[in-house]
C-alpha positions in Angstrom: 33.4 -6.3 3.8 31.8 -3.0 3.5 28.6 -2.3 5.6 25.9 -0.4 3.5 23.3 1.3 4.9 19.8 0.5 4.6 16.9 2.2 5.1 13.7 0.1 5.8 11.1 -0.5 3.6 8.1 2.1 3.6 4.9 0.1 3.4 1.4 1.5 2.8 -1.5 0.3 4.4 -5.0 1.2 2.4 -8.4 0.3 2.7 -12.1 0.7 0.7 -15.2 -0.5 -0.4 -13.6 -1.8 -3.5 -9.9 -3.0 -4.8 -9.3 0.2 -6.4 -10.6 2.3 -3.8 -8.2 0.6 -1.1 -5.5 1.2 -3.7 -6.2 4.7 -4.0 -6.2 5.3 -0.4 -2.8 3.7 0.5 -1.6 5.6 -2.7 -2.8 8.8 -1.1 -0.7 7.8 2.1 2.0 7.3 0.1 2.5 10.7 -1.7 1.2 12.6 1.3 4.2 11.4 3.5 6.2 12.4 0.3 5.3 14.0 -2.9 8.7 12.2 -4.2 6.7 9.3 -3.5 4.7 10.1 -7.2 6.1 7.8 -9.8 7.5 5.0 -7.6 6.7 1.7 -8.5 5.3 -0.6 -5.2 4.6 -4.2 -5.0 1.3 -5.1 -3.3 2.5 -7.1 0.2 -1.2 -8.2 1.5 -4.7 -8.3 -0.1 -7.3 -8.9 2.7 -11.1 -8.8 2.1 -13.5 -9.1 4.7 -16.6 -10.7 3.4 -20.5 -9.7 4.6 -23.0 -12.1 3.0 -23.3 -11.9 0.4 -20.9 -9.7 -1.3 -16.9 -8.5 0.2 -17.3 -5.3 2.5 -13.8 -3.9 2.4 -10.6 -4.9 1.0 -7.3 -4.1 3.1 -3.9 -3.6 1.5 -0.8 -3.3 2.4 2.2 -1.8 -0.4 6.0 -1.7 0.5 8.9 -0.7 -1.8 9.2 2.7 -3.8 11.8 2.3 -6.2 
């Protein structure tokens, strides 16, 4: 059986005020470790938020793939 090689999977850890800050941010990571990076589809690993009555206070996530 042939061995392939693999390469692990890049993950991108973002966080923010809001969702779509926290996306933006680990987006941002992302294409600054390599502009090939822009137009790669990821798959959001982990969604944390941190809550602070009454209202969430950051959300953490984490995205992996880049095919």
């Amino acid at each position: 059986m042939k061995e392939e090689s693999r390469q692990p999977i890049e993950t991108f850890e973002g966080r923010g005020e809001t969702l779509a800050d926290a996306l933006e941010d680990a987006a941002g990571k992302a294409v600054a470790k390599n502009v090939a990076n822009v137009g790669k589809e990821y798959v959001v690993l982990q969604h944390i938020v941190t809550v602070s009555n009454p209202r969430i206070s950051e959300h953490k996530i984490v995205l992996a793939g880049g095919s």
